[in-house]
PDB file with one MODEL, atoms N, CA, C and O in Angstrom:
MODEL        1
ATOM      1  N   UNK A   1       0.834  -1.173   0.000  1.00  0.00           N
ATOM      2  CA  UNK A   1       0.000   0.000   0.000  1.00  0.00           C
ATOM      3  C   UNK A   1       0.887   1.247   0.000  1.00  0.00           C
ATOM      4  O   UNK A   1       1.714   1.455   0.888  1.00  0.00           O
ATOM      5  N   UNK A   2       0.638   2.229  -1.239  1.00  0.00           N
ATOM      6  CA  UNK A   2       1.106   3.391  -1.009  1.00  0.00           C
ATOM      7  C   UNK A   2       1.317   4.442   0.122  1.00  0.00           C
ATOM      8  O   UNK A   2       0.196   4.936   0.240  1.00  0.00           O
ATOM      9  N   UNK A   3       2.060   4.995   0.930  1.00  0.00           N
ATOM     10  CA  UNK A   3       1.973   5.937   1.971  1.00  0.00           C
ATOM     11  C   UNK A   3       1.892   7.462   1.208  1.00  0.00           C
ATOM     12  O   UNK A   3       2.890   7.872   0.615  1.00  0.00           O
ATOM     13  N   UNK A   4       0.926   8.091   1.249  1.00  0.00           N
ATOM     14  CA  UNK A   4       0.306   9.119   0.976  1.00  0.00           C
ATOM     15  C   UNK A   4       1.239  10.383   1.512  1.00  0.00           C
ATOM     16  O   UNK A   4       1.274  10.679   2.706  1.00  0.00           O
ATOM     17  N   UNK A   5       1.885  10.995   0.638  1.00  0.00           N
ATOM     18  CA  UNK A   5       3.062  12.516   1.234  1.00  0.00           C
ATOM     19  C   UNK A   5       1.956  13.221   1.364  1.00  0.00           C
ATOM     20  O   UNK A   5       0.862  13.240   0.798  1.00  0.00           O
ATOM     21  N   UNK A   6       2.623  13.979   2.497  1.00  0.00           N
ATOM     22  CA  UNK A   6       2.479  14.909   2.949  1.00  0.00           C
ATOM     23  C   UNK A   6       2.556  15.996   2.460  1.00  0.00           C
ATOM     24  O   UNK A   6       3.735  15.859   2.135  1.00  0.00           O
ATOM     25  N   UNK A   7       2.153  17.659   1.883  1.00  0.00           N
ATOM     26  CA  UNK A   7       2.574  18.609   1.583  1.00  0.00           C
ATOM     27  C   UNK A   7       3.320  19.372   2.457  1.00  0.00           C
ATOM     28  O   UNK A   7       2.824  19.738   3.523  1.00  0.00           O
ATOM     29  N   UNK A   8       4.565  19.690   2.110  1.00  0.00           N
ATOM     30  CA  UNK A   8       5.464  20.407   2.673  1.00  0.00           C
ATOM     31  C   UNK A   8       4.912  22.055   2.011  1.00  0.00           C
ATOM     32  O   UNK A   8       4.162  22.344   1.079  1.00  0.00           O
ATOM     33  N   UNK A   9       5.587  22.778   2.866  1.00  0.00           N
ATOM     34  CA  UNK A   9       5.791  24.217   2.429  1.00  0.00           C
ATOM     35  C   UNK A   9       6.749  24.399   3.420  1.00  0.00           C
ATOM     36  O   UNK A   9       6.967  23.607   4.336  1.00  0.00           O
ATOM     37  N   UNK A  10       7.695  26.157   3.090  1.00  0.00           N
ATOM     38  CA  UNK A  10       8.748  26.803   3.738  1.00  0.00           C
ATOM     39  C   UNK A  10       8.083  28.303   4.533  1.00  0.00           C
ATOM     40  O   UNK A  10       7.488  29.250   4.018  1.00  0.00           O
ATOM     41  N   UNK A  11       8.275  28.175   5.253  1.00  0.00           N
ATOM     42  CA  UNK A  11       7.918  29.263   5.888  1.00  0.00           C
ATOM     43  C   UNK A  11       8.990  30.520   5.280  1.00  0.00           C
ATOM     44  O   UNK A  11      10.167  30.160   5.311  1.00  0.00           O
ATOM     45  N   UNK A  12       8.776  31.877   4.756  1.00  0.00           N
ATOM     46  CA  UNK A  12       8.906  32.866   4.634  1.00  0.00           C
ATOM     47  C   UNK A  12       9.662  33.589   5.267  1.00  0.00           C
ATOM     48  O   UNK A  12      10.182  34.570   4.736  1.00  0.00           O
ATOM     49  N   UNK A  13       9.897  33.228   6.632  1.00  0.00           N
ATOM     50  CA  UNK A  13      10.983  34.408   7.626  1.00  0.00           C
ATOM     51  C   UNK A  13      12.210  33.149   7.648  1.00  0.00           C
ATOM     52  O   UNK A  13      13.360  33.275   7.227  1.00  0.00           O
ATOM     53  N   UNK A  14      11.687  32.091   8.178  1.00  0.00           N
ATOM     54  CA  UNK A  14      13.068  31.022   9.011  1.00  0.00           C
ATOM     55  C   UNK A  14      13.304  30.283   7.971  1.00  0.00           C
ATOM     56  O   UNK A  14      14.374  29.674   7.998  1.00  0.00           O
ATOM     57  N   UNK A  15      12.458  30.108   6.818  1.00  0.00           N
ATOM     58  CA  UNK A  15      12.802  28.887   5.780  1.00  0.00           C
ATOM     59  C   UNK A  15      13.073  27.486   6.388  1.00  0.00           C
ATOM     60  O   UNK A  15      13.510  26.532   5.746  1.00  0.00           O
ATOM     61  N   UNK A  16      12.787  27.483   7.586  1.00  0.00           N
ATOM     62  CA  UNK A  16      12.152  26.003   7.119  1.00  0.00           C
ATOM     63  C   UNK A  16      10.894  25.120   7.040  1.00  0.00           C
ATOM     64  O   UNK A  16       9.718  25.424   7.237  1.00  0.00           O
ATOM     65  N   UNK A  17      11.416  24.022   6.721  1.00  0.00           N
ATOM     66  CA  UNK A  17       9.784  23.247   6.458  1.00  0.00           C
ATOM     67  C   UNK A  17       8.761  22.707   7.101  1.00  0.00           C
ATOM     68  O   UNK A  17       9.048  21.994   8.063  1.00  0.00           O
ATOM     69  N   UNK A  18       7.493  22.872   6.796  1.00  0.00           N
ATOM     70  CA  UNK A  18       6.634  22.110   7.882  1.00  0.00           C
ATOM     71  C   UNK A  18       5.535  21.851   7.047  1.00  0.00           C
ATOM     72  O   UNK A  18       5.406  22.161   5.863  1.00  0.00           O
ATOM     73  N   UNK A  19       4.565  21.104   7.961  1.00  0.00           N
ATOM     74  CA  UNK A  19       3.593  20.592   6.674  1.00  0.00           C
ATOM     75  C   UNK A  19       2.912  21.796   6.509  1.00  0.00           C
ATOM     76  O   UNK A  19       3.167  22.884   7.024  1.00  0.00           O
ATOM     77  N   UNK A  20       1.880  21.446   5.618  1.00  0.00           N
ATOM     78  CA  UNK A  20       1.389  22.606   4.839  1.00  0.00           C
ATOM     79  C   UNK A  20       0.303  23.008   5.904  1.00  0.00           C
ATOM     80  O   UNK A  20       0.279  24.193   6.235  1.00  0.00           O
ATOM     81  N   UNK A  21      -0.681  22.062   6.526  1.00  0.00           N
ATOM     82  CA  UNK A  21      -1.720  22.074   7.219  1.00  0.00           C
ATOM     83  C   UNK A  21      -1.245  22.868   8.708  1.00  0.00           C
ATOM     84  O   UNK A  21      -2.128  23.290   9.455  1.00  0.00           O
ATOM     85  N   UNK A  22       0.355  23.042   9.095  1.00  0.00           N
ATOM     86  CA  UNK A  22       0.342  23.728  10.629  1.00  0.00           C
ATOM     87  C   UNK A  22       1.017  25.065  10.106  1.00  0.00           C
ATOM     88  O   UNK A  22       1.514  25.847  10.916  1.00  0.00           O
ATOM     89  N   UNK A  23       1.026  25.290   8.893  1.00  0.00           N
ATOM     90  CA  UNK A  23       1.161  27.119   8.629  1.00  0.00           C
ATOM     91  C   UNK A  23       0.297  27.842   8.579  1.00  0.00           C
ATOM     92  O   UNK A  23      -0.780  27.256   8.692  1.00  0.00           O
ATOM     93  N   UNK A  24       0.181  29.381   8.401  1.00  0.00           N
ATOM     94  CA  UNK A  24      -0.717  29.985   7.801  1.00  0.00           C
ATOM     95  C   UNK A  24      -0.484  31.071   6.408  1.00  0.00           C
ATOM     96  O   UNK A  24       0.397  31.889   6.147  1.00  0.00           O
ATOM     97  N   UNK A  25      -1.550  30.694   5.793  1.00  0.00           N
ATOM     98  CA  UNK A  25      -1.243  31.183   4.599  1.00  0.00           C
ATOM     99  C   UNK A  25      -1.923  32.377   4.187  1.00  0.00           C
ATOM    100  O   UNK A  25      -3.104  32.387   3.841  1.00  0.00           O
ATOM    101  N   UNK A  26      -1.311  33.202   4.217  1.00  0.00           N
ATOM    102  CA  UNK A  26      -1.386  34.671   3.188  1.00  0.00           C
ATOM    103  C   UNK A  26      -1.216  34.859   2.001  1.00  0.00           C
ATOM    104  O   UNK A  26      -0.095  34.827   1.494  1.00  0.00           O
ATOM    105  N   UNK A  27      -2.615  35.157   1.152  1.00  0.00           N
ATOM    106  CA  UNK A  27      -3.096  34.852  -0.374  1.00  0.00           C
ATOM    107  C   UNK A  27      -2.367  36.819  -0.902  1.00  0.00           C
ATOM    108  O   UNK A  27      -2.640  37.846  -0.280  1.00  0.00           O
ATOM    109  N   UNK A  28      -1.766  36.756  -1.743  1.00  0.00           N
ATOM    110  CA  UNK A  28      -2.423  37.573  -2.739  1.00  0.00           C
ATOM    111  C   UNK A  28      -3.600  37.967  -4.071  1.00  0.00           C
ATOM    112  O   UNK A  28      -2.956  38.447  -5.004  1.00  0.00           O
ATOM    113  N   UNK A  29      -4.717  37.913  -4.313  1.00  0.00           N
ATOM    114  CA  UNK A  29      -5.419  37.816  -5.111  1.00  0.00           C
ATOM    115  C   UNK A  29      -5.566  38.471  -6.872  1.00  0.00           C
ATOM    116  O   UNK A  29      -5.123  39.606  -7.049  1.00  0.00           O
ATOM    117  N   UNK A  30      -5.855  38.121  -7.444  1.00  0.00           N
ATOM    118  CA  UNK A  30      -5.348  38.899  -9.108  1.00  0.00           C
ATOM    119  C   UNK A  30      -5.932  40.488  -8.463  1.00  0.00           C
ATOM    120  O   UNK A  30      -5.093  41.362  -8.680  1.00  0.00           O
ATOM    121  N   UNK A  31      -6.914  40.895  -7.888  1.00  0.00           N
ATOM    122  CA  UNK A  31      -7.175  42.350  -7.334  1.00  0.00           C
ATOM    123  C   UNK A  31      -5.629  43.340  -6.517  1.00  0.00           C
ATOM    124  O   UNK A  31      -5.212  44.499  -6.524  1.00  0.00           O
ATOM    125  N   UNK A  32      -5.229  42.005  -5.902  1.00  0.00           N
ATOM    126  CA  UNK A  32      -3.755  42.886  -5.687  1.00  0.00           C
ATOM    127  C   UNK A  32      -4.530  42.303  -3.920  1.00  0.00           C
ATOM    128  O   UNK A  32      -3.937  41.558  -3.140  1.00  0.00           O
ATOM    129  N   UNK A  33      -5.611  42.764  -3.737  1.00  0.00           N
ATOM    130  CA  UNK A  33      -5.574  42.296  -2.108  1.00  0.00           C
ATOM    131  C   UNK A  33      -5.239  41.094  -1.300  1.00  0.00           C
ATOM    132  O   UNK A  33      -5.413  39.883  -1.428  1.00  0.00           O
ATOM    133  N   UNK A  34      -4.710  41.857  -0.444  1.00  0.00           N
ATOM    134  CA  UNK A  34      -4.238  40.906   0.489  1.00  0.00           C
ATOM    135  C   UNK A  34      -4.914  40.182   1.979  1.00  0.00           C
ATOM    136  O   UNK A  34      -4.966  40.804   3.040  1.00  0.00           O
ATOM    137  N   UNK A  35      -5.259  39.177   1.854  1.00  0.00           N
ATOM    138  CA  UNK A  35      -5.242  38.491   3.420  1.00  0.00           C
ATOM    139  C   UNK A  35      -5.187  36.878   3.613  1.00  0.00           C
ATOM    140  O   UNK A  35      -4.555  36.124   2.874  1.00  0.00           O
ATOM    141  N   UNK A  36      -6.001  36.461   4.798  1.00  0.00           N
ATOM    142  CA  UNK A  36      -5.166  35.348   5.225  1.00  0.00           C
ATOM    143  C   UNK A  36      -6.398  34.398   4.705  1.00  0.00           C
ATOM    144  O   UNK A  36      -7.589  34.610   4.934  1.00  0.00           O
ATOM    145  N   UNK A  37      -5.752  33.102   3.819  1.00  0.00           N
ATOM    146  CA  UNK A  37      -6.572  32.126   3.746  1.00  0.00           C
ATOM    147  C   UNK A  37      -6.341  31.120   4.945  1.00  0.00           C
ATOM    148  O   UNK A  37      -5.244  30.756   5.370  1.00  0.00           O
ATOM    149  N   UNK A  38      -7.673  30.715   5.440  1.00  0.00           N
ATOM    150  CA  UNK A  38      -8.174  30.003   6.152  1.00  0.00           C
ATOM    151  C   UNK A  38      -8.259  28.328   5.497  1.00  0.00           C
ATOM    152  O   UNK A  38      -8.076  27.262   6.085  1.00  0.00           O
ATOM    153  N   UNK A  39      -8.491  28.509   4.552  1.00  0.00           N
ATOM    154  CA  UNK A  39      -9.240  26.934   3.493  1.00  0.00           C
ATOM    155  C   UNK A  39      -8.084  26.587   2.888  1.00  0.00           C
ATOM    156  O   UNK A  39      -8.144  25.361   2.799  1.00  0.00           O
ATOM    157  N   UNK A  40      -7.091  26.949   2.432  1.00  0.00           N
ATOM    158  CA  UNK A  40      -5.678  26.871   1.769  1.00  0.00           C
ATOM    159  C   UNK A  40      -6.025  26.649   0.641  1.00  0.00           C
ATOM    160  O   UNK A  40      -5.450  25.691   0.125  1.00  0.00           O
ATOM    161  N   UNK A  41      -7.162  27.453  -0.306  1.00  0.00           N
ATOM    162  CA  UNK A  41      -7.677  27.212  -1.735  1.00  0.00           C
ATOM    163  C   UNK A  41      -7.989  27.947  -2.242  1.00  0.00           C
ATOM    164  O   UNK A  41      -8.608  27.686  -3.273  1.00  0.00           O
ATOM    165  N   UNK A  42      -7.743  29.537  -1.814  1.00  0.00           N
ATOM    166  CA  UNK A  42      -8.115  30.745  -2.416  1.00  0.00           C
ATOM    167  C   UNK A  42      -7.066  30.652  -3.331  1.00  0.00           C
ATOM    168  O   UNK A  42      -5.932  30.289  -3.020  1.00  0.00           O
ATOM    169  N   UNK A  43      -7.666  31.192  -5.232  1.00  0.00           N
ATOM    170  CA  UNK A  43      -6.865  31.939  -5.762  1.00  0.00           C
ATOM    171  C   UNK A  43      -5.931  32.445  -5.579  1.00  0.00           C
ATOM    172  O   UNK A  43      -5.873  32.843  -4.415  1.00  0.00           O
ATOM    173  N   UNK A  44      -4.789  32.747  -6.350  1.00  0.00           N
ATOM    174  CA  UNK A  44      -3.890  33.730  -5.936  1.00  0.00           C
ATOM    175  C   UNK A  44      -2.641  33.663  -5.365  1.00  0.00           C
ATOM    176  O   UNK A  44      -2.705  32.891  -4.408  1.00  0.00           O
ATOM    177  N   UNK A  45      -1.358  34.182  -5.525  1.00  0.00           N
ATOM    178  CA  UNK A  45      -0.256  34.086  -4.762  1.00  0.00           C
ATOM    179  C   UNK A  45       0.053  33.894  -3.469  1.00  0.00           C
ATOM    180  O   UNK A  45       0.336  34.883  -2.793  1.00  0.00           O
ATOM    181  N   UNK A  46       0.059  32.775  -2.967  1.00  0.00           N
ATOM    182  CA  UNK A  46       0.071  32.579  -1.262  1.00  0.00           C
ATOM    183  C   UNK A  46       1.978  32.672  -1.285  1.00  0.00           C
ATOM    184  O   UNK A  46       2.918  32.630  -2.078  1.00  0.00           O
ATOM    185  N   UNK A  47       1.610  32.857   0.550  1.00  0.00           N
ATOM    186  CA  UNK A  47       3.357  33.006   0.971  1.00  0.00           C
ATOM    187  C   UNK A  47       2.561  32.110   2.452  1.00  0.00           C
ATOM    188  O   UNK A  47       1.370  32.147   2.760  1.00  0.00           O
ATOM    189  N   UNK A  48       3.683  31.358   3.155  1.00  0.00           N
ATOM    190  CA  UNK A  48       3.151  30.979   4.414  1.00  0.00           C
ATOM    191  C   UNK A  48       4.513  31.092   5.328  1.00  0.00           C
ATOM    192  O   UNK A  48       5.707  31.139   5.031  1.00  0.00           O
ATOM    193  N   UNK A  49       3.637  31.120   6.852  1.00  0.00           N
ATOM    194  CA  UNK A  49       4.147  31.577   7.931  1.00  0.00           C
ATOM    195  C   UNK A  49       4.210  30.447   8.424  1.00  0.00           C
ATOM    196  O   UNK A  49       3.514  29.501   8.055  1.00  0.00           O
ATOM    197  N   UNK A  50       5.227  30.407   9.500  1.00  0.00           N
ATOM    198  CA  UNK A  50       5.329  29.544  10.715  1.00  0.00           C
ATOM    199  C   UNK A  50       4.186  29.930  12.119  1.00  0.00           C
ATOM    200  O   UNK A  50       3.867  31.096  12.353  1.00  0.00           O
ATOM    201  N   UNK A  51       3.828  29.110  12.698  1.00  0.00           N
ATOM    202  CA  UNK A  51       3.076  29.580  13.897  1.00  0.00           C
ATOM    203  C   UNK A  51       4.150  30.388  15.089  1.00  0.00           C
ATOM    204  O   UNK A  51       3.735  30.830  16.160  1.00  0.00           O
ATOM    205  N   UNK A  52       5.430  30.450  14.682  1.00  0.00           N
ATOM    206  CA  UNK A  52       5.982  30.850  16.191  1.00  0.00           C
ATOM    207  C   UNK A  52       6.239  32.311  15.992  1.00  0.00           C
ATOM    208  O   UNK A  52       6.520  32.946  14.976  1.00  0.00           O
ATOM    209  N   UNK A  53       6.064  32.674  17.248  1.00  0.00           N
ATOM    210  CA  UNK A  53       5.876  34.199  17.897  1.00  0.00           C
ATOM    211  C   UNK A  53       7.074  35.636  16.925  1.00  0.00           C
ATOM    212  O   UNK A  53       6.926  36.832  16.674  1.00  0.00           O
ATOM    213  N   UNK A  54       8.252  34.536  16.650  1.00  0.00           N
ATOM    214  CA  UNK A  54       9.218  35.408  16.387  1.00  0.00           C
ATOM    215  C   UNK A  54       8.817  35.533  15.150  1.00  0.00           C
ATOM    216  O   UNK A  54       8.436  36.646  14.788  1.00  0.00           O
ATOM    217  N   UNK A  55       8.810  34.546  14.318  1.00  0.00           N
ATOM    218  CA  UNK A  55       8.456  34.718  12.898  1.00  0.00           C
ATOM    219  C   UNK A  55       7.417  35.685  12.819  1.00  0.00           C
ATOM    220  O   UNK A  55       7.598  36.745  12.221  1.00  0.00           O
ATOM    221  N   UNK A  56       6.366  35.410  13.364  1.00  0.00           N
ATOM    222  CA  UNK A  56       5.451  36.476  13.094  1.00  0.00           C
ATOM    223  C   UNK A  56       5.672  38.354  13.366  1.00  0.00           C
ATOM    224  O   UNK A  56       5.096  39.291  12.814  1.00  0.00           O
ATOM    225  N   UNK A  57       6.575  38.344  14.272  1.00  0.00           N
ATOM    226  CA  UNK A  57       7.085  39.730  14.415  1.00  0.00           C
ATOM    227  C   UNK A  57       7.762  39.913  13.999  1.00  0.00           C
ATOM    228  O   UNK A  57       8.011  41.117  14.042  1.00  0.00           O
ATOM    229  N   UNK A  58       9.048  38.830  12.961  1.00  0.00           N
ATOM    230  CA  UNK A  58       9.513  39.317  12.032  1.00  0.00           C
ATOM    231  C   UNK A  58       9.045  39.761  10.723  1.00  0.00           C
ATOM    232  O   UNK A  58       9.621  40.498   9.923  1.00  0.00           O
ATOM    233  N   UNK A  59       7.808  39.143  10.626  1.00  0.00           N
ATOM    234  CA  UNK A  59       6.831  40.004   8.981  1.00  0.00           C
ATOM    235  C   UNK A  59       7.132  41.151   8.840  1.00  0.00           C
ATOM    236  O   UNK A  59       7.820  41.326   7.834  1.00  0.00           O
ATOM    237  N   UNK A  60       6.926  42.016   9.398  1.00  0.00           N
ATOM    238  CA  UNK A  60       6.912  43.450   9.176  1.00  0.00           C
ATOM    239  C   UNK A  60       8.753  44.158   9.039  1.00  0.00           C
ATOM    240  O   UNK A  60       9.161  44.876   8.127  1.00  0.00           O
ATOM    241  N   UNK A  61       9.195  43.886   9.699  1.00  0.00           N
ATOM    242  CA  UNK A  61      10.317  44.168  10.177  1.00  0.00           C
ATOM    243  C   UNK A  61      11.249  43.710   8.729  1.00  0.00           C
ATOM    244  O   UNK A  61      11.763  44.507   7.944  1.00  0.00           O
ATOM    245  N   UNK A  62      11.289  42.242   8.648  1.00  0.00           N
ATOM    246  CA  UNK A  62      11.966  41.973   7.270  1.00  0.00           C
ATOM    247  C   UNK A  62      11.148  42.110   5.603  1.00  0.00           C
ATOM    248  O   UNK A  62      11.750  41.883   4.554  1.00  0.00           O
ATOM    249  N   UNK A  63       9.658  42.534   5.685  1.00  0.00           N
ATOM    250  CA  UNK A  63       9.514  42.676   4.542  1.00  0.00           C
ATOM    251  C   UNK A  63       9.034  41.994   3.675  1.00  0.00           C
ATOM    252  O   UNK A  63       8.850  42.126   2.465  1.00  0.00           O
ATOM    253  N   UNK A  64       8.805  41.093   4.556  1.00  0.00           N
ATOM    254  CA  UNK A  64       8.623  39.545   3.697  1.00  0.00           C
ATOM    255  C   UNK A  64       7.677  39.539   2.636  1.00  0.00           C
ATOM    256  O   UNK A  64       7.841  39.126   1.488  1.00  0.00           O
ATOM    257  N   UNK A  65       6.612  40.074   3.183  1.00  0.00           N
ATOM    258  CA  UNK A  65       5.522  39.737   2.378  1.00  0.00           C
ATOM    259  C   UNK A  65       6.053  40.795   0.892  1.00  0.00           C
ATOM    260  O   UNK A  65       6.188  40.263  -0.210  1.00  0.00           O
ATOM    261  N   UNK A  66       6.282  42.176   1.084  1.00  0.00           N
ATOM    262  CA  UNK A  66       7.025  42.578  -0.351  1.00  0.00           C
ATOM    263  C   UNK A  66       7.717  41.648  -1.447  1.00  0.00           C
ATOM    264  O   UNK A  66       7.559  41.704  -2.667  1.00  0.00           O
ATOM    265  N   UNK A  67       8.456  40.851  -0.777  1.00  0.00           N
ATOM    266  CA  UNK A  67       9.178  39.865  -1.299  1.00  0.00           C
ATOM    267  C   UNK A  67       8.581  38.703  -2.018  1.00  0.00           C
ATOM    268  O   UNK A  67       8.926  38.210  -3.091  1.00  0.00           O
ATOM    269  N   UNK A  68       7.614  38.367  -1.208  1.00  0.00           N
ATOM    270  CA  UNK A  68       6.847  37.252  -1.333  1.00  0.00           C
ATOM    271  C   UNK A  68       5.727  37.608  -2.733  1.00  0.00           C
ATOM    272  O   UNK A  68       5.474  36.948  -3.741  1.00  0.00           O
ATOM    273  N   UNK A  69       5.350  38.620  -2.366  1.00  0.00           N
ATOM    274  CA  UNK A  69       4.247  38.962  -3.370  1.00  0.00           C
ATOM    275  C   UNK A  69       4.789  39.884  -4.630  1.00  0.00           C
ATOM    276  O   UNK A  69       4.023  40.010  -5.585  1.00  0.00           O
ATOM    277  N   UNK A  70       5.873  40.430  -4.666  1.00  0.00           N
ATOM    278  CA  UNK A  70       6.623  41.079  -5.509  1.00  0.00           C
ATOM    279  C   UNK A  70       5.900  42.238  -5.703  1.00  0.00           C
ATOM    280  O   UNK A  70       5.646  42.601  -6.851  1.00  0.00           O
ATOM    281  N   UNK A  71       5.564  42.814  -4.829  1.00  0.00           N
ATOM    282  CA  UNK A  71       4.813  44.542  -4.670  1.00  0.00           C
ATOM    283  C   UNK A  71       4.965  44.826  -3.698  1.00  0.00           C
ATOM    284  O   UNK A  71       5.371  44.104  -2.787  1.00  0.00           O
ATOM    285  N   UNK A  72       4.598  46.268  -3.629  1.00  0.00           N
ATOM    286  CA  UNK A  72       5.011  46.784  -2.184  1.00  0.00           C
ATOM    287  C   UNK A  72       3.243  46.782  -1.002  1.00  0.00           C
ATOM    288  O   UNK A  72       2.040  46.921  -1.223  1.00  0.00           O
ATOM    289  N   UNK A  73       3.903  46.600  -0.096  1.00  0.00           N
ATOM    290  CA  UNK A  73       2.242  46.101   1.108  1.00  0.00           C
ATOM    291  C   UNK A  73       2.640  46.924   1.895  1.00  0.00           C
ATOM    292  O   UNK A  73       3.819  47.055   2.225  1.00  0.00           O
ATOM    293  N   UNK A  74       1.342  47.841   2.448  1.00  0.00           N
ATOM    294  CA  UNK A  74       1.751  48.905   3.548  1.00  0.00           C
ATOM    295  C   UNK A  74       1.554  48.317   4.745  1.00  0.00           C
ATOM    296  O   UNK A  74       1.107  47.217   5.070  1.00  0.00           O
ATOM    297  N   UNK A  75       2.064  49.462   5.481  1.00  0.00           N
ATOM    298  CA  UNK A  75       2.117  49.013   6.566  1.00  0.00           C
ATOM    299  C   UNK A  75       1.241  48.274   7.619  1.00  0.00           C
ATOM    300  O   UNK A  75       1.608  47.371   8.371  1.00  0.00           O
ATOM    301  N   UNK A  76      -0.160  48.919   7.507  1.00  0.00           N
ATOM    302  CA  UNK A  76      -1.560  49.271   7.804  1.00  0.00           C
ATOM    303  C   UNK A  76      -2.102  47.410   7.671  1.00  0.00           C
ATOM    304  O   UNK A  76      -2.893  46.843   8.425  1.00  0.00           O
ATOM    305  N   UNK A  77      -1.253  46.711   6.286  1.00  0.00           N
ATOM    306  CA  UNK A  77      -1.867  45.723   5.981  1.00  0.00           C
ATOM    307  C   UNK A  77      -1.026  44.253   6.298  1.00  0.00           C
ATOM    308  O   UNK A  77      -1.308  43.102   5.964  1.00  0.00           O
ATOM    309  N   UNK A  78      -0.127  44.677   6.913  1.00  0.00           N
ATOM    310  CA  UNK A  78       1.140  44.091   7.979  1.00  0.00           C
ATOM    311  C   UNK A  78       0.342  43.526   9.255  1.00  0.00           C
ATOM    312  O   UNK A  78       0.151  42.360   9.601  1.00  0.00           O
ATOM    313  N   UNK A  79      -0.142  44.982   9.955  1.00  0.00           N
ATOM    314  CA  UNK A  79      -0.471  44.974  11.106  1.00  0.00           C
ATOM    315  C   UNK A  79      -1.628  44.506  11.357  1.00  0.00           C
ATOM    316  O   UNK A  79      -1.843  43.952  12.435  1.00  0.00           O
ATOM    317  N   UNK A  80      -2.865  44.679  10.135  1.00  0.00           N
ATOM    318  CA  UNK A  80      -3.858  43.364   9.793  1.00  0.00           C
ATOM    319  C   UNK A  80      -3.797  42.292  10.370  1.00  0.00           C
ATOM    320  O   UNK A  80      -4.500  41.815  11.261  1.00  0.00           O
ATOM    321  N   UNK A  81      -2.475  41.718   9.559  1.00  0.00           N
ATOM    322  CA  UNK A  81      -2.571  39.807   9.186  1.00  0.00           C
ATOM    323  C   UNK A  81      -1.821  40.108  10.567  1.00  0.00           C
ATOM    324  O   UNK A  81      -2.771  39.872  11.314  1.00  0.00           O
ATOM    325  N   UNK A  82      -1.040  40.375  11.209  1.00  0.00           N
ATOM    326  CA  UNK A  82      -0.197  39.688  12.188  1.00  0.00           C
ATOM    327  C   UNK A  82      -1.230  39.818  13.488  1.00  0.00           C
ATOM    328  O   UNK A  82      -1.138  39.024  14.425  1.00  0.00           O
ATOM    329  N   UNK A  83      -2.227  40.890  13.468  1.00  0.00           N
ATOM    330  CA  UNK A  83      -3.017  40.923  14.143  1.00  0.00           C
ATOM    331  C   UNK A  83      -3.859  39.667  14.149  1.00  0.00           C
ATOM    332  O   UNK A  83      -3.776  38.839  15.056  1.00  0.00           O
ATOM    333  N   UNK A  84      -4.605  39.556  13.199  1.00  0.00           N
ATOM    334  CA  UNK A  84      -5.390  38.369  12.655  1.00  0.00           C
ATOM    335  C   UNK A  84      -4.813  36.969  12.853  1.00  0.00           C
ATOM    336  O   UNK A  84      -5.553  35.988  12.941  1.00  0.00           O
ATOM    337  N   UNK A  85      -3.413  36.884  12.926  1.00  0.00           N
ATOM    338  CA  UNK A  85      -2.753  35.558  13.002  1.00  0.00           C
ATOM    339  C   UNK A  85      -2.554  35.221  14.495  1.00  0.00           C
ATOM    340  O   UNK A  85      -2.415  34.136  15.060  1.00  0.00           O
ATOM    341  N   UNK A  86      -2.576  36.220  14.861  1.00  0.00           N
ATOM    342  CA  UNK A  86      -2.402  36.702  16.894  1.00  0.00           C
ATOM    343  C   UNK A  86      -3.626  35.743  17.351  1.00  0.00           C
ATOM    344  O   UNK A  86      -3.694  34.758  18.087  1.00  0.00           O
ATOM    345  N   UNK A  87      -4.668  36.559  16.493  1.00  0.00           N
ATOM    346  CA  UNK A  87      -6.325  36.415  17.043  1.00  0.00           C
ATOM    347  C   UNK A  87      -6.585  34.725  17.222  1.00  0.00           C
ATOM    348  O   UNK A  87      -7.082  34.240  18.238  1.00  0.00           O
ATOM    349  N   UNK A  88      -6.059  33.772  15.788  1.00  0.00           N
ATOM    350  CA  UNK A  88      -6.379  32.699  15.969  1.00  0.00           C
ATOM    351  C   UNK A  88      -5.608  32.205  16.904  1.00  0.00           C
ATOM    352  O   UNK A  88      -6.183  31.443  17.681  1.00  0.00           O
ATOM    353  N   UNK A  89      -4.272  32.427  17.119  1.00  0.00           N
ATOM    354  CA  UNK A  89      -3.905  31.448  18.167  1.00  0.00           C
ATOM    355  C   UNK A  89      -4.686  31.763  19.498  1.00  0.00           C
ATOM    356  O   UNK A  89      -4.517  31.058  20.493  1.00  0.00           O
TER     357      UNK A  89
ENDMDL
END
């Protein structure tokens, strides 16, 4: 019997890997907006995070998401998602 992989993804600040299901993922959409998919099936350019504290306060600080999405994201929409990512844990 086949053993069924797992999806990996890299987290964005620390680069490394974890499954896909214990990140969170931040979509870009063809509109250009940005926020956090919940379902991991929205349209659009995703980047994903690690759940730990540092990573997440490094978003803003290193830029990531600029990087990630290849445009520039203000500030306003930083403090959104990290808010929002706060909220679920």
């Amino acid at each position: 019997m086949k053993v069924k992989k797992t999806p990996l993804r890299k987290c964005i600040i620390c680069g490394n890997q974890f499954d896909k299901k214990s990140l969170k993922r931040i979509v870009r959409n063809n509109e250009g907006i940005i926020s956090i998919d919940k379902t991991f099936k929205a349209n659009g350019r995703g980047a994903y995070v690690c759940d730990n504290n540092d990573c997440i306060d490094k978003l803003l600080k290193t830029k990531a998401l600029d990087r990630a999405f290849k445009c520039k994201v203000e500030k306003e929409i930083y403090d959104e998602i990290i808010s929002e990512i706060k909220e679920v844990e």
